[in-house]
Backbone of each chain as nested JSON, in Angstrom:
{
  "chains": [
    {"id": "A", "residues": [
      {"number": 1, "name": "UNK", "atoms": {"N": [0.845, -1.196, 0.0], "CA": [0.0, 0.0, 0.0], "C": [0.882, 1.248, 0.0]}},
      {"number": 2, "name": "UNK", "atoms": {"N": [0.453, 2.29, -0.444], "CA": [1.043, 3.656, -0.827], "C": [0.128, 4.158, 0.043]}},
      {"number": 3, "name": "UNK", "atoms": {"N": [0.975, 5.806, 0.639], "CA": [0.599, 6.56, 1.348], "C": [0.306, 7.709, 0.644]}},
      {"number": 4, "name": "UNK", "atoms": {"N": [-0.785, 8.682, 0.428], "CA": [-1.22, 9.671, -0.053], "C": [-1.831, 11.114, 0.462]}},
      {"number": 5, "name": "UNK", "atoms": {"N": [-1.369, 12.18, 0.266], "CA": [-2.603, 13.309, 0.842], "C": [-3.448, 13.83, -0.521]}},
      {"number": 6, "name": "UNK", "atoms": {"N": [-4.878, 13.57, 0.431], "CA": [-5.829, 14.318, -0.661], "C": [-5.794, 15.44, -0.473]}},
      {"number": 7, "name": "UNK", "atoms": {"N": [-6.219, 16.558, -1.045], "CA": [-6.915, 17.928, -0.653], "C": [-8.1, 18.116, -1.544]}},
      {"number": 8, "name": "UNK", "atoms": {"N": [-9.112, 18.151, -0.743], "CA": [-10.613, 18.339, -1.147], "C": [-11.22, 19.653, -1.4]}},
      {"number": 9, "name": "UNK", "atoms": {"N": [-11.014, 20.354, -2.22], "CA": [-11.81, 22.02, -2.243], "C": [-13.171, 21.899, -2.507]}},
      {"number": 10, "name": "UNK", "atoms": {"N": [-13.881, 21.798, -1.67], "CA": [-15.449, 22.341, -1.869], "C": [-16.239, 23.681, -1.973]}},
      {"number": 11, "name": "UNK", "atoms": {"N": [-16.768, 24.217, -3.011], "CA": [-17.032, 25.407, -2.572], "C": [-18.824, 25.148, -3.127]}},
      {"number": 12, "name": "UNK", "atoms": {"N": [-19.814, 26.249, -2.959], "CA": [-21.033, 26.5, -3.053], "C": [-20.874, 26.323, -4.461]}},
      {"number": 13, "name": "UNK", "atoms": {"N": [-22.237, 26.246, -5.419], "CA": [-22.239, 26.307, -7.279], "C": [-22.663, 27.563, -7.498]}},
      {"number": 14, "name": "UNK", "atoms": {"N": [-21.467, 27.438, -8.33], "CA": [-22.385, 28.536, -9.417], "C": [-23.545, 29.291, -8.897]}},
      {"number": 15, "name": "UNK", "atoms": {"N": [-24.099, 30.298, -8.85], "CA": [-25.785, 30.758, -8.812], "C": [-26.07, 30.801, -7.949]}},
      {"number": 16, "name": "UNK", "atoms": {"N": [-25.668, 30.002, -6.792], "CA": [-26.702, 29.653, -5.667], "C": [-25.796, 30.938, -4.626]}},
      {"number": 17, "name": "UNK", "atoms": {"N": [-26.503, 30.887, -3.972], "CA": [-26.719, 32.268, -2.798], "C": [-25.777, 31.659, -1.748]}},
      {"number": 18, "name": "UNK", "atoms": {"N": [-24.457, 32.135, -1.493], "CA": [-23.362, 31.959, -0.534], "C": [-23.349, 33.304, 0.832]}},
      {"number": 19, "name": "UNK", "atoms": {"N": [-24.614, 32.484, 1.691], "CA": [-24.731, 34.178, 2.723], "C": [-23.077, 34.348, 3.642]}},
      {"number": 20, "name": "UNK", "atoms": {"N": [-22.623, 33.337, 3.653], "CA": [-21.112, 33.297, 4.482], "C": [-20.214, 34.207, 3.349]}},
      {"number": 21, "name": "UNK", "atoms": {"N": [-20.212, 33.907, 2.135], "CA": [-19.469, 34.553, 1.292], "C": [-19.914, 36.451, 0.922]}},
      {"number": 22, "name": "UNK", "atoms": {"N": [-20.963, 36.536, 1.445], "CA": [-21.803, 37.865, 1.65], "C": [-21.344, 38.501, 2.681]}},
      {"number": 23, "name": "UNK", "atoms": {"N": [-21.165, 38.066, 3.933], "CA": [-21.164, 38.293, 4.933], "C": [-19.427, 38.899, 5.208]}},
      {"number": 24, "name": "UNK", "atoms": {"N": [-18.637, 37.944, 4.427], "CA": [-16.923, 38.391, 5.185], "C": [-16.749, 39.682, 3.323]}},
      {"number": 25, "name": "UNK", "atoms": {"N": [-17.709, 39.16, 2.436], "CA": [-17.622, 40.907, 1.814], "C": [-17.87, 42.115, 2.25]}},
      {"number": 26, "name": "UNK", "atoms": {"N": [-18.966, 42.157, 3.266], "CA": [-19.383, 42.978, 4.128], "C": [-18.169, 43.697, 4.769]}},
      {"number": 27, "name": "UNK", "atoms": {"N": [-17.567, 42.976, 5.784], "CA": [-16.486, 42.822, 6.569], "C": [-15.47, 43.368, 5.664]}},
      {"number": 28, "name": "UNK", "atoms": {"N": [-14.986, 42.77, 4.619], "CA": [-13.919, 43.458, 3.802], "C": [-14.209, 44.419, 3.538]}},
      {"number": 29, "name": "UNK", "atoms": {"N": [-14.908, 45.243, 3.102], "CA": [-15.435, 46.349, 2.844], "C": [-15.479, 47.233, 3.426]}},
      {"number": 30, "name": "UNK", "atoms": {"N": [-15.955, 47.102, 4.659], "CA": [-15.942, 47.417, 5.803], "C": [-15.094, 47.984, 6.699]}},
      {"number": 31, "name": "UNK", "atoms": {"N": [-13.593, 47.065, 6.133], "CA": [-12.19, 47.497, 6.611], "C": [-11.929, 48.226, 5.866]}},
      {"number": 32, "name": "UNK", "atoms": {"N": [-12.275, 48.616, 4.236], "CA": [-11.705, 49.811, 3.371], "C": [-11.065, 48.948, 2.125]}},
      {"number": 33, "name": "UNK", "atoms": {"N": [-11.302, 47.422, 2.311], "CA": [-10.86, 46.679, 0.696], "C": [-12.258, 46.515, 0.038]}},
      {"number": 34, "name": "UNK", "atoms": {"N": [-12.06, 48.023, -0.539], "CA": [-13.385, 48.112, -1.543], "C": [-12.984, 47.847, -3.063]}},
      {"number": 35, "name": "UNK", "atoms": {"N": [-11.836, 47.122, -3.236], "CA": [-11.214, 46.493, -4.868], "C": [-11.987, 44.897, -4.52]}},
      {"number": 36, "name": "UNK", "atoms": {"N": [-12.482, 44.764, -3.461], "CA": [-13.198, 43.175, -3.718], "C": [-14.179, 43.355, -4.418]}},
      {"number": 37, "name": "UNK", "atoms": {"N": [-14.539, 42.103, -5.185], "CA": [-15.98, 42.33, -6.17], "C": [-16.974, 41.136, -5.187]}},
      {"number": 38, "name": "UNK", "atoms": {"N": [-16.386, 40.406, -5.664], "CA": [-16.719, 38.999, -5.262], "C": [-16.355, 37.914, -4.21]}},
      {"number": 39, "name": "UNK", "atoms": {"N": [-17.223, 37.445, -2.92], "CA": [-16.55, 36.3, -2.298], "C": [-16.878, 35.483, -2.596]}},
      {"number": 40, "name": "UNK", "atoms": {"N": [-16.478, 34.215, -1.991], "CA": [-17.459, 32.648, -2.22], "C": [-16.763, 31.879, -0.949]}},
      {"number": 41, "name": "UNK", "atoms": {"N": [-16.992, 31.54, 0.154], "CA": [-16.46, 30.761, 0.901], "C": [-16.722, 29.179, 0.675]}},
      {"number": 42, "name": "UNK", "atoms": {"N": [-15.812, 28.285, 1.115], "CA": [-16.126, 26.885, 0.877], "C": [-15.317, 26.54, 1.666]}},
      {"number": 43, "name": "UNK", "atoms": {"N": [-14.969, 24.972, 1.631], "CA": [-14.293, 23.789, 2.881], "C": [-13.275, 23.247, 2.092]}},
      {"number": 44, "name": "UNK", "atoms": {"N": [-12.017, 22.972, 3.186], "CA": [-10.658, 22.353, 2.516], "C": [-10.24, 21.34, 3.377]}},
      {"number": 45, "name": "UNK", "atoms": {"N": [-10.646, 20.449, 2.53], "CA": [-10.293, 19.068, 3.873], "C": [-9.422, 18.122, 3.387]}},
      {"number": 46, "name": "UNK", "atoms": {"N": [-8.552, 17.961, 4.236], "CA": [-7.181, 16.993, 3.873], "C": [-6.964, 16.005, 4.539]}},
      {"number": 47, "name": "UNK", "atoms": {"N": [-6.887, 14.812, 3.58], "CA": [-6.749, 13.691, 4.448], "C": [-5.208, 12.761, 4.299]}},
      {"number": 48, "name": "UNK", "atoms": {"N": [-5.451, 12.194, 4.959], "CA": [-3.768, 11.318, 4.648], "C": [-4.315, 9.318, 4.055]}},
      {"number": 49, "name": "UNK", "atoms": {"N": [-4.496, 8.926, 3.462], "CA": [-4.947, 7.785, 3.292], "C": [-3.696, 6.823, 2.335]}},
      {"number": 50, "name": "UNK", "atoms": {"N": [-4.307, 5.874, 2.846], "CA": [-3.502, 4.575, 2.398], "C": [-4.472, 3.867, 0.756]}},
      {"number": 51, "name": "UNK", "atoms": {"N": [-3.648, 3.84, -0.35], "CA": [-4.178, 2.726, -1.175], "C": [-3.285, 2.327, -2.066]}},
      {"number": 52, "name": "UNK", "atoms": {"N": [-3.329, 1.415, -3.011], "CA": [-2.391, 0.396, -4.005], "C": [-2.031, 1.483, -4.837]}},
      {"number": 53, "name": "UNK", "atoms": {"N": [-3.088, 2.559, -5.88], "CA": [-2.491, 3.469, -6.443], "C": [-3.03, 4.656, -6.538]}},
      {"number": 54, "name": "UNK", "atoms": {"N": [-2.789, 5.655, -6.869], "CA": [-3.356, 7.092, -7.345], "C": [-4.521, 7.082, -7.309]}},
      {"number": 55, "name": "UNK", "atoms": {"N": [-4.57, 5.916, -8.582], "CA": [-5.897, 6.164, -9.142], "C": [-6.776, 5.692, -8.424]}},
      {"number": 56, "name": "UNK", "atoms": {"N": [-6.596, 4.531, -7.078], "CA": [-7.576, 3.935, -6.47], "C": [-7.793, 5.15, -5.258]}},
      {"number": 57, "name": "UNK", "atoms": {"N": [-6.739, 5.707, -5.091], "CA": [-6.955, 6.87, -3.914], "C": [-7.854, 7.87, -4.323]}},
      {"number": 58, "name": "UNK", "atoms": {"N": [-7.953, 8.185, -5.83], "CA": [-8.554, 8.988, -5.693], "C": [-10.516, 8.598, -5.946]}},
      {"number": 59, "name": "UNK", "atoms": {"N": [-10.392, 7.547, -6.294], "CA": [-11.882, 6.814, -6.292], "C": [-12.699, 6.824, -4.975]}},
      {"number": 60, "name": "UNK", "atoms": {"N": [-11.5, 6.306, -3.745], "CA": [-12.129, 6.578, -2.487], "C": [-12.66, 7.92, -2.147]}},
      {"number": 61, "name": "UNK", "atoms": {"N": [-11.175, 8.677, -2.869], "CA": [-11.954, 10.033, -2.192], "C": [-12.941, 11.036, -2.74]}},
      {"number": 62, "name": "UNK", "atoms": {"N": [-13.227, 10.032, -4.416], "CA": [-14.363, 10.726, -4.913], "C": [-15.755, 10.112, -3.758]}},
      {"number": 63, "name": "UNK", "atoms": {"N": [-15.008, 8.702, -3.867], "CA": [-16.545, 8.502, -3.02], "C": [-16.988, 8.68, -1.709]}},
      {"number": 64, "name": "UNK", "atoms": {"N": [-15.856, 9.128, -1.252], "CA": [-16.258, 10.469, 0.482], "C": [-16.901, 11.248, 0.205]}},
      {"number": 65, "name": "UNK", "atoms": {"N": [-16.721, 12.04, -0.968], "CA": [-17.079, 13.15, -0.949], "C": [-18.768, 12.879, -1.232]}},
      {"number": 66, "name": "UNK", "atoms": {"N": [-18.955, 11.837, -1.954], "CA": [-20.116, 11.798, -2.561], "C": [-20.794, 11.149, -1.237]}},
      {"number": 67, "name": "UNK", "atoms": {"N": [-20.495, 10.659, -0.706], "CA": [-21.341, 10.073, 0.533], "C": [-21.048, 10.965, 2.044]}},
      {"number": 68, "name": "UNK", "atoms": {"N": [-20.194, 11.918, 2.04], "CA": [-20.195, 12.256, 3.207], "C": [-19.767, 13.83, 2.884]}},
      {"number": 69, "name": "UNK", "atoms": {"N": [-18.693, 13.938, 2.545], "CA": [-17.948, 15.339, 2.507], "C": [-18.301, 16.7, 1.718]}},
      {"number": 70, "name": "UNK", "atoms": {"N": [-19.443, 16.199, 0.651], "CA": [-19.602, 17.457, 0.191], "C": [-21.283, 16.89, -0.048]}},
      {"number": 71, "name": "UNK", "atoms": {"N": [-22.068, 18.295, -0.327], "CA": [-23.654, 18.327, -0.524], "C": [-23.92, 18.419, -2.009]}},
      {"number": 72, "name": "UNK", "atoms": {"N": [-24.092, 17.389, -3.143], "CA": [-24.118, 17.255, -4.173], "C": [-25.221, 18.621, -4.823]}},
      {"number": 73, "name": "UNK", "atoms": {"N": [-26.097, 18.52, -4.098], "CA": [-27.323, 19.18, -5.045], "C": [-26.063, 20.68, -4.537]}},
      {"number": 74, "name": "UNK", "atoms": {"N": [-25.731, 21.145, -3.975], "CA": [-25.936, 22.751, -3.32], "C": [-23.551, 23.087, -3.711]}},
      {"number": 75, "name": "UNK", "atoms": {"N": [-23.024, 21.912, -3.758], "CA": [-21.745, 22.108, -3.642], "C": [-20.853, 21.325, -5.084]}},
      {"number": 76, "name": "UNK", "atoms": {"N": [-20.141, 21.946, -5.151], "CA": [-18.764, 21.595, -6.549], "C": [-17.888, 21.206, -5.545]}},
      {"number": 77, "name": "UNK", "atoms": {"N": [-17.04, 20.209, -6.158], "CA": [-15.787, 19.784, -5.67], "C": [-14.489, 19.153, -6.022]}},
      {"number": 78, "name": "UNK", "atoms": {"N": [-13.422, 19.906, -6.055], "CA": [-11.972, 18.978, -6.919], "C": [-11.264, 18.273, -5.953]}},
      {"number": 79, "name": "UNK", "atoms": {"N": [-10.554, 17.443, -6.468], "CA": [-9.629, 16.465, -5.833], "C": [-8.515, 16.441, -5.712]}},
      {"number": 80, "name": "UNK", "atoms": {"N": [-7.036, 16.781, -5.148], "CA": [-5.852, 16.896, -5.56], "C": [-5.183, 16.012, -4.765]}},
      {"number": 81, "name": "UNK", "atoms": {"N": [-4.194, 14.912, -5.681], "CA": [-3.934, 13.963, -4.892], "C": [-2.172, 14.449, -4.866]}},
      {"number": 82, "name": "UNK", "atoms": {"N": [-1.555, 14.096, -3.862], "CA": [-0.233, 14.213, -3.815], "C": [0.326, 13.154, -2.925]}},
      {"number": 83, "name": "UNK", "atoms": {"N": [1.483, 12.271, -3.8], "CA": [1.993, 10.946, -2.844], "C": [2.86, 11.13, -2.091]}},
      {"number": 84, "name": "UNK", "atoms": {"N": [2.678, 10.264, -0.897], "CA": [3.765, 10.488, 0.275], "C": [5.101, 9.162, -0.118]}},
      {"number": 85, "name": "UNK", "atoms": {"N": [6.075, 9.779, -0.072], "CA": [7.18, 8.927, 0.266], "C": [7.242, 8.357, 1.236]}}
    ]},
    {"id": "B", "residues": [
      {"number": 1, "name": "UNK", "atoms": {"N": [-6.558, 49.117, -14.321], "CA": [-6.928, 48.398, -13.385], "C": [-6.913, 46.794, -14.049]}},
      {"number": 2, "name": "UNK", "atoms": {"N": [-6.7, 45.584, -13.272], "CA": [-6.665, 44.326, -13.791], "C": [-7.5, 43.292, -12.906]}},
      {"number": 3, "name": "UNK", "atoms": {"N": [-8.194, 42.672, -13.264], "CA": [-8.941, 41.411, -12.727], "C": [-8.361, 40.465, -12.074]}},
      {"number": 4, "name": "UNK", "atoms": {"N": [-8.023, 40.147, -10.861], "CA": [-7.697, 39.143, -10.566], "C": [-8.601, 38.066, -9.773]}},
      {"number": 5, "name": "UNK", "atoms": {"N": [-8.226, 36.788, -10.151], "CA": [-9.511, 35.673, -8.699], "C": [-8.083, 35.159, -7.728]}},
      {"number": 6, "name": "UNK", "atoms": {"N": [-8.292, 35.208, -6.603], "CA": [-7.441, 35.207, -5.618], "C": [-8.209, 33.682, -4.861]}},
      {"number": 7, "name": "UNK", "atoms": {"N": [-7.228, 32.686, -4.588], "CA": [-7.654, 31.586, -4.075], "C": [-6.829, 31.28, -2.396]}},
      {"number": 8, "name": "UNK", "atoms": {"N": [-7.629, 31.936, -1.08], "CA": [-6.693, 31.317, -0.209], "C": [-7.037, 30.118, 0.602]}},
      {"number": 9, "name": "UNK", "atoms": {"N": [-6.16, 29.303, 0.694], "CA": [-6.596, 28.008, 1.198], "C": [-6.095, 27.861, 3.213]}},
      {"number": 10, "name": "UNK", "atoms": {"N": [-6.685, 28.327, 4.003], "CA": [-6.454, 28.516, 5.239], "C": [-7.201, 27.099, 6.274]}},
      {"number": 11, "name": "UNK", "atoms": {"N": [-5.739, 26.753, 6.873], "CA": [-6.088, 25.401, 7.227], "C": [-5.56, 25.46, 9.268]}},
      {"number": 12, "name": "UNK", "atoms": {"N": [-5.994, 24.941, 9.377], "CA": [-5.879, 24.798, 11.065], "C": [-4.109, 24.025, 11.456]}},
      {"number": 13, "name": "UNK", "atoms": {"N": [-3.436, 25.18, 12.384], "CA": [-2.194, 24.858, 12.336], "C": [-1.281, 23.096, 12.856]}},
      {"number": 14, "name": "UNK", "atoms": {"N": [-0.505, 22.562, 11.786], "CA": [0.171, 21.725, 12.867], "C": [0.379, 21.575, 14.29]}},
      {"number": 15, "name": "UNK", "atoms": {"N": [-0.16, 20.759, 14.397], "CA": [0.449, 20.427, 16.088], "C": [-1.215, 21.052, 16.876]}},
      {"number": 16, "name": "UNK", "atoms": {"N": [-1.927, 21.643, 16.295], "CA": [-3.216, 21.863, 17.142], "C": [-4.265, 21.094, 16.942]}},
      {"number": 17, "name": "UNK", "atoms": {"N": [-4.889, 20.87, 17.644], "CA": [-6.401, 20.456, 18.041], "C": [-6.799, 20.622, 16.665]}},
      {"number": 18, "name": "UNK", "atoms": {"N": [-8.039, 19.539, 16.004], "CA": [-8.718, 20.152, 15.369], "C": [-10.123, 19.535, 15.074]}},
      {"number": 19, "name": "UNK", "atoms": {"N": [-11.03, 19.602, 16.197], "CA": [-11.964, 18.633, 16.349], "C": [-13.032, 18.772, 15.136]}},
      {"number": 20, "name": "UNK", "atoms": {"N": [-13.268, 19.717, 14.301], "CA": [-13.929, 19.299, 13.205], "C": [-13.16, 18.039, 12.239]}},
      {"number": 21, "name": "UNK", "atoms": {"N": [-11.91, 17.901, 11.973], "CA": [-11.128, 17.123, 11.112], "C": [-11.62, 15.59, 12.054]}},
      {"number": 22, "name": "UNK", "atoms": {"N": [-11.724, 16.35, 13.543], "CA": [-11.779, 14.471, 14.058], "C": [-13.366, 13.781, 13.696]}},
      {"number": 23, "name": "UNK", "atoms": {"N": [-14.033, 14.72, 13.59], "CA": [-15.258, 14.43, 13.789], "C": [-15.527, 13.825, 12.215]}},
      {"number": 24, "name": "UNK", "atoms": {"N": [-15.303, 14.212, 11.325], "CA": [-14.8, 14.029, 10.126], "C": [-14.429, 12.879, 9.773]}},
      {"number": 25, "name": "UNK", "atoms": {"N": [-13.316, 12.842, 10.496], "CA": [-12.328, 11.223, 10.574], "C": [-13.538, 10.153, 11.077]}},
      {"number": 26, "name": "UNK", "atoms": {"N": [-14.26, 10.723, 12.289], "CA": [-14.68, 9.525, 12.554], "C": [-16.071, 9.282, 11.919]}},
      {"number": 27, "name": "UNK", "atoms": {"N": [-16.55, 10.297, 11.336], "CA": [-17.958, 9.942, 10.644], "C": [-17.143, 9.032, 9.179]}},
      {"number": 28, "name": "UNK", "atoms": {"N": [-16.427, 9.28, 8.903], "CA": [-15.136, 8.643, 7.296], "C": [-15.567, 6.715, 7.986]}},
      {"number": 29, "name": "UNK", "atoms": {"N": [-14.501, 6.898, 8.935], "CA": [-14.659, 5.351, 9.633], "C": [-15.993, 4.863, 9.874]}},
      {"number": 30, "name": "UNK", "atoms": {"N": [-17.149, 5.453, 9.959], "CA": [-18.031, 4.857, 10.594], "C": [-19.018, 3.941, 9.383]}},
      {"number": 31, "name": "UNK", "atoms": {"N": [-18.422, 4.75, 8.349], "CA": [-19.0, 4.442, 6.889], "C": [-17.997, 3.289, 6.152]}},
      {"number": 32, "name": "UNK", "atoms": {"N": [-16.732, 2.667, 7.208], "CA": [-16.323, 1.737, 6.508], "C": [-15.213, 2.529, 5.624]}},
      {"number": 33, "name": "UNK", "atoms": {"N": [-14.219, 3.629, 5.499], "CA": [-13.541, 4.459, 4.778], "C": [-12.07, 3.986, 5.89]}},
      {"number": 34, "name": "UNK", "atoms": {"N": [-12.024, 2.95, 6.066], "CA": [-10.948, 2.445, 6.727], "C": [-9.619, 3.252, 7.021]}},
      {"number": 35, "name": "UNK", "atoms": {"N": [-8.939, 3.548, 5.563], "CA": [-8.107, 3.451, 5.438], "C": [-8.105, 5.174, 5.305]}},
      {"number": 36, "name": "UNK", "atoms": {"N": [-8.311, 6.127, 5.879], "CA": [-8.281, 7.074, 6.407], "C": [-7.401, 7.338, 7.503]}},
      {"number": 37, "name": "UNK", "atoms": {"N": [-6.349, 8.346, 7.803], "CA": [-5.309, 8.193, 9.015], "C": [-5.848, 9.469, 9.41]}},
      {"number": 38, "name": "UNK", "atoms": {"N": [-5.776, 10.605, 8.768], "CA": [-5.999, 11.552, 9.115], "C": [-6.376, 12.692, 8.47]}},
      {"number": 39, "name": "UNK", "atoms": {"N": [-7.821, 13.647, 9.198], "CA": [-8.695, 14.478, 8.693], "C": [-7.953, 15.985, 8.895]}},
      {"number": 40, "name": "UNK", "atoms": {"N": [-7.756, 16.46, 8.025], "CA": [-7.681, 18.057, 8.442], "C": [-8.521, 19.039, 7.918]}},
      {"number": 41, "name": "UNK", "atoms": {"N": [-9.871, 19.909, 8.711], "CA": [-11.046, 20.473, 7.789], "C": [-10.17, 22.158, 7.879]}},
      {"number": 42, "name": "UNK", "atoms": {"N": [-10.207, 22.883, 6.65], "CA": [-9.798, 23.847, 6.76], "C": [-10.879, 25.064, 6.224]}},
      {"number": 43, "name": "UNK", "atoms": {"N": [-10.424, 26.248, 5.911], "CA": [-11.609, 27.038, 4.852], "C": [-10.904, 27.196, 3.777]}},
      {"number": 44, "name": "UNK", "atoms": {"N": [-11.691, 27.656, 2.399], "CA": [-11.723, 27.852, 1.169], "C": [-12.244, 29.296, 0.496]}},
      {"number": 45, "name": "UNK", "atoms": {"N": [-11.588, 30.18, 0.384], "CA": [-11.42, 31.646, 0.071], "C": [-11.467, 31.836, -1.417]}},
      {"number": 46, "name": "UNK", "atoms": {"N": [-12.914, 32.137, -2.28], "CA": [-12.089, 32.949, -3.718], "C": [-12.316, 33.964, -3.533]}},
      {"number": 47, "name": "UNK", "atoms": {"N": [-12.139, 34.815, -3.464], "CA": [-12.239, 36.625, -3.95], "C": [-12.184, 36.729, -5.521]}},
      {"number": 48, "name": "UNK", "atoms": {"N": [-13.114, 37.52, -5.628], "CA": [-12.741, 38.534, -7.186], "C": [-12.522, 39.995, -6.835]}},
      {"number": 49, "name": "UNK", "atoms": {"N": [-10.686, 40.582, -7.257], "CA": [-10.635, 42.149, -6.957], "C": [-9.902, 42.516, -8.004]}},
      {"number": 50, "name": "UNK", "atoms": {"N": [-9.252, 44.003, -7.841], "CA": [-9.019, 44.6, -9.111], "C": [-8.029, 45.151, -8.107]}},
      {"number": 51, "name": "UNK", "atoms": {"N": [-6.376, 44.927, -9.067], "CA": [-5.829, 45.554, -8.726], "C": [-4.576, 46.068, -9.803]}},
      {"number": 52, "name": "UNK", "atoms": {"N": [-3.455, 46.368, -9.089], "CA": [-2.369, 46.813, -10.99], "C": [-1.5, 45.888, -11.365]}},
      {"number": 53, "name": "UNK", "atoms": {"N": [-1.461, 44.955, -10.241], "CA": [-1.033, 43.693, -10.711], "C": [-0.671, 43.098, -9.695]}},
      {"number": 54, "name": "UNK", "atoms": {"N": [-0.465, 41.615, -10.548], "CA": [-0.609, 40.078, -9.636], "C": [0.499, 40.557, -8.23]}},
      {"number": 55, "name": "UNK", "atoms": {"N": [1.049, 41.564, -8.334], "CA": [1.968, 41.793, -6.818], "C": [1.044, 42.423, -6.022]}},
      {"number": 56, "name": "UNK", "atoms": {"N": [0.485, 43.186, -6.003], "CA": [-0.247, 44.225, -5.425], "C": [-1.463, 43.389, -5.292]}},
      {"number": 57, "name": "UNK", "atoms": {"N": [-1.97, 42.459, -6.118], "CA": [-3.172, 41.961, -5.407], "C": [-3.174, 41.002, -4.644]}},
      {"number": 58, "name": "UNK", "atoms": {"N": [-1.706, 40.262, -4.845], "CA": [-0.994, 40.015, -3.183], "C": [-0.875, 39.841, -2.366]}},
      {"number": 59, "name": "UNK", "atoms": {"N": [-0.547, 41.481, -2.295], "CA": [-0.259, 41.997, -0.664], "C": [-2.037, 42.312, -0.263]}},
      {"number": 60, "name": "UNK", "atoms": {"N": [-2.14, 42.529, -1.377], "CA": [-3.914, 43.091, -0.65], "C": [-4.565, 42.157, 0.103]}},
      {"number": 61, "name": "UNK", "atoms": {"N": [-4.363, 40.621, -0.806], "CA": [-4.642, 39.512, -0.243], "C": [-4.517, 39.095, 0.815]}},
      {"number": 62, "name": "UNK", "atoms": {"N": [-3.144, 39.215, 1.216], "CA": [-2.119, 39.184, 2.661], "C": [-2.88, 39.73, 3.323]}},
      {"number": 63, "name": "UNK", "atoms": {"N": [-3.138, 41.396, 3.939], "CA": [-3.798, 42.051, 4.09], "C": [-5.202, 41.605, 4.673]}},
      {"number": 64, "name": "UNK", "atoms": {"N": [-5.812, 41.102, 4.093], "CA": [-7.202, 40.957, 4.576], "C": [-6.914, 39.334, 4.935]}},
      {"number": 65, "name": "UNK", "atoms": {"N": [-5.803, 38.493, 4.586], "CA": [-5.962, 37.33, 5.463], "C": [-5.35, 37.825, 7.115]}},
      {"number": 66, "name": "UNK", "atoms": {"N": [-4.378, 38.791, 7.143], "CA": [-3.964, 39.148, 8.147], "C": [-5.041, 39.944, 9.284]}},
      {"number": 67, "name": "UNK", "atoms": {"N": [-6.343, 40.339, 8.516], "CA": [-6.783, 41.633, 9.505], "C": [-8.067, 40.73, 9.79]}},
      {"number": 68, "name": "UNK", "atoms": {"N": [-8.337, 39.86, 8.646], "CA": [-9.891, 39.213, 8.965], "C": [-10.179, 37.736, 8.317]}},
      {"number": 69, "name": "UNK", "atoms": {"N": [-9.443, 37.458, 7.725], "CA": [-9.783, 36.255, 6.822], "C": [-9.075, 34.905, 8.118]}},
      {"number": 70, "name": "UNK", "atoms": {"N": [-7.886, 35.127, 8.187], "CA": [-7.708, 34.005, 9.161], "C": [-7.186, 34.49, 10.785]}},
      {"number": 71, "name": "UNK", "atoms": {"N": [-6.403, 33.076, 11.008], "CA": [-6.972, 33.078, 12.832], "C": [-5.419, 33.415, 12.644]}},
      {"number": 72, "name": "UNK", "atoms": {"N": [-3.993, 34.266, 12.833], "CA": [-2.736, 34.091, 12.741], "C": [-2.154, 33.449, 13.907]}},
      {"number": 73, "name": "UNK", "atoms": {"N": [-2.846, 33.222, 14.945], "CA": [-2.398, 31.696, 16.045], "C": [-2.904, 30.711, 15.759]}},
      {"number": 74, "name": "UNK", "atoms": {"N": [-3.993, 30.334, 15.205], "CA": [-3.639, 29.117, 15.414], "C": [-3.884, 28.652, 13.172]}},
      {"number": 75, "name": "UNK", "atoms": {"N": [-3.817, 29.615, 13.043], "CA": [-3.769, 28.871, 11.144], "C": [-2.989, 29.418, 10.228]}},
      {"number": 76, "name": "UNK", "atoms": {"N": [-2.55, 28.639, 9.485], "CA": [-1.503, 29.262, 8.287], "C": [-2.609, 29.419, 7.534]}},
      {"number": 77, "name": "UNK", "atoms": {"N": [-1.88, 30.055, 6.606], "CA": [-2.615, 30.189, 4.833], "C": [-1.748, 30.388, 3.771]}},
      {"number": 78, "name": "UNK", "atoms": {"N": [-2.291, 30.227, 2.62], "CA": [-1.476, 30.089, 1.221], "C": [-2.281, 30.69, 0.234]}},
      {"number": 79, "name": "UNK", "atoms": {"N": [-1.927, 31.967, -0.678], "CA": [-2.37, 32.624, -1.483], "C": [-2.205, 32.01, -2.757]}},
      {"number": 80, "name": "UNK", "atoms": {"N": [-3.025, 32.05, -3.923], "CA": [-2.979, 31.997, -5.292], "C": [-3.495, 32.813, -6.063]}},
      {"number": 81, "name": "UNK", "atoms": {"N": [-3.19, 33.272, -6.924], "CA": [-3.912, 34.847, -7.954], "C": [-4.147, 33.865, -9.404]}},
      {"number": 82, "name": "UNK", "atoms": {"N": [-4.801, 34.28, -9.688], "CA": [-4.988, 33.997, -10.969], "C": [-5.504, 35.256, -11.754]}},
      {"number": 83, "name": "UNK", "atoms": {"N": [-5.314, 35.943, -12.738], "CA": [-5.171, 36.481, -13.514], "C": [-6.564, 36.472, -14.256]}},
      {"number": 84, "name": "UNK", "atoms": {"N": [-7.419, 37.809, -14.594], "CA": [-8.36, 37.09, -15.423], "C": [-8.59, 38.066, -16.387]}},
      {"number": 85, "name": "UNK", "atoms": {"N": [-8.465, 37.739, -17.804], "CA": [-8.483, 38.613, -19.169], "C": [-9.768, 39.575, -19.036]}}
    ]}
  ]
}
């Protein structure tokens, strides 16, 4: 078995209404960084996992995401795998 | 003036506590995701701002991770700009 870190970026889709990402624009703004246009907040979750290869590591961690780690209807999400020596 | 999307990825520091990642970990295991060692949940930052260039939007970046975006005891962070025509 090979040792791997995922990194999971989840963020809100497209269109849909991000009130957390509203909220720290507020705040920026607020402080006087009025060159922001746009926020979007989302989740970065990193794991350390064990599998035979890449490609099986990253199957698991499509299928975390799909069963646990991210909200399909409401969230987007990429995968970045990097191997541990 | 130039477009930039600014990506910061701010994660909960080495060596600390980080009971969302555990809670994480252990909802992963409970579903049979075995081979999971370890969870780290962090946040996920895009901004869209305008600045005169990829240096300056930067430091601006810096800037608002320093004054409001993250925790500087207990989390690092890592900036990315991307450039947009």
């Amino acid at each position: 078995m090979n040792r791997y870190t995922i990194e999971v970026r989840i963020t809100p889709r497209q269109g849909l209404l991000d009130p957390e990402g509203q909220a720290v624009l507020g705040a920026l703004r607020s402080l006087e960084f009025e060159e922001v246009g746009e926020v979007r907040v989302g989740r970065l979750i990193r794991l350390a996992l064990e599998a035979r290869s890449a490609e099986e590591a990253r199957e698991r961690a499509d299928a975390m995401c799909r069963r646990l780690l991210a909200n399909p209807v409401t969230e987007d999400y990429r995968i970045d795998i990097e191997s541990v020596s």
